[in-house]
N, C-alpha and C positions, 0 to 999 in steps of 0.2 A: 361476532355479532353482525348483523347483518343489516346495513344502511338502509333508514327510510326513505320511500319513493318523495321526495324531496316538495310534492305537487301534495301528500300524504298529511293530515293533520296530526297523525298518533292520537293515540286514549287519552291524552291531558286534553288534547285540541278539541277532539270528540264531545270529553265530559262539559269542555268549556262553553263548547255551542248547545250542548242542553241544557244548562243549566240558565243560559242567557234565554232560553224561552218558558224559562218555567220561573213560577212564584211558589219557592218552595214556601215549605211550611217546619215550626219548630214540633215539638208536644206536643204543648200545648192547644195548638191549633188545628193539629192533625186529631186530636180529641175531641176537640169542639166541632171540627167537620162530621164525625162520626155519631155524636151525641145529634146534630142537626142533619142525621139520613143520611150521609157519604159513605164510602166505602173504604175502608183501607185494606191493603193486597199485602200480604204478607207472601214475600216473594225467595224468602233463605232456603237456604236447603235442609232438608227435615234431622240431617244432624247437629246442625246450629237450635233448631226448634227445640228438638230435646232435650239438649242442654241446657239450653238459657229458657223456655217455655214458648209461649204466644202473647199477643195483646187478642186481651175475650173481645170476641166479635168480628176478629178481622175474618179476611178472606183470603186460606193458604194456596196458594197457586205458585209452582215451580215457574222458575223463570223461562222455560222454554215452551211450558203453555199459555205463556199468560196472553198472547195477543187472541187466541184461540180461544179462551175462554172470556176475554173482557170484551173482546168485539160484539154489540150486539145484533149485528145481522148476521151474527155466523151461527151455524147448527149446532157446534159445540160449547155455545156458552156459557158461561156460568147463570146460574139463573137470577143473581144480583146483579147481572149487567144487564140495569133495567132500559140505557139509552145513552143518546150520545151528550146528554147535559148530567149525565151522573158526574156526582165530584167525587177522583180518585186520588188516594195518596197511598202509594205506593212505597213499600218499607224493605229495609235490605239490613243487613246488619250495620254497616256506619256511613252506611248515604254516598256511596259510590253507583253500583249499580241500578238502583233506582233511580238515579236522574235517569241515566240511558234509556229505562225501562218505561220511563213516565213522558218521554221522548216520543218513543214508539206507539205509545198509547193515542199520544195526540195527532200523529200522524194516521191511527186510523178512524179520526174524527170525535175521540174522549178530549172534546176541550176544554175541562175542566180538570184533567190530569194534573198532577205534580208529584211529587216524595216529599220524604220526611227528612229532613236534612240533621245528620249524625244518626241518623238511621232507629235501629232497634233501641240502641246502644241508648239512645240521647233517649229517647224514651224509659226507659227503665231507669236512665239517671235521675231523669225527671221525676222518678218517683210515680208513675204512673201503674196500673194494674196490667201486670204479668200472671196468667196462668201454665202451672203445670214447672216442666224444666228439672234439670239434675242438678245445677251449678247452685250453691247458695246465695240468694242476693243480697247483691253490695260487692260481689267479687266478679 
């Protein structure tokens, strides 16, 4: 194993400093932003999607497009990144990479960015509408 540079925060340190700038959000919230015009970024990768399904209405963006696609001065946006006061929440499977993700958002001026804290996962707990998927729910 190989020693961290000591000056280094590692991934705990990382997740720790986004999450101290963000107001996550649970379900139910992240529901309510959506019902009230927001956005949520469905950010898994399309073999989690098909397994477990989607939440209807999100917006699926792979993680390595998504600064590409939500920024809205960029050429390739998505065309629901209507601006930089849009509310994003950003979803991952159990709310790890979506902090980071909703991080990166806000640094490029989405200050209304956050995630879904327990991710998909908490969502679909919650009992919340899942389309599509292979897995039966409840499992």
């Amino acid at each position: 194993m190989t020693a961290r540079d000591p000056g280094a925060p590692g991934v705990a340190g990382l997740l720790a400093a986004a999450r101290a700038e963000l107001d996550r959000v649970g379900p139910a919230q992240a529901a309510a932003v959506r019902a009230a015009g927001g956005l949520l970024v469905d950010i898994r990768y399309a073999a989690l999607r098909e397994r477990d399904g989607t939440i209807p209405g999100a917006l699926v963006v792979e993680r390595n497009e998504l600064e590409w696609r939500l920024d809205p001065a960029c050429e390739h946006r998505a065309a629901e990144a209507t601006g930089h006061d849009l509310r994003v929440v950003v979803v991952c499977d159990e709310g790890y990479a979506s902090s980071l993700a909703a991080l990166s958002l806000r640094r490029l001026g989405l200050r209304h960015a956050t995630d879904l804290a327990g991710g998909f996962r908490a969502w679909r707990a919650a009992g919340l509408p899942v389309e599509g998927g292979t897995r039966a729910a409840g499992t």
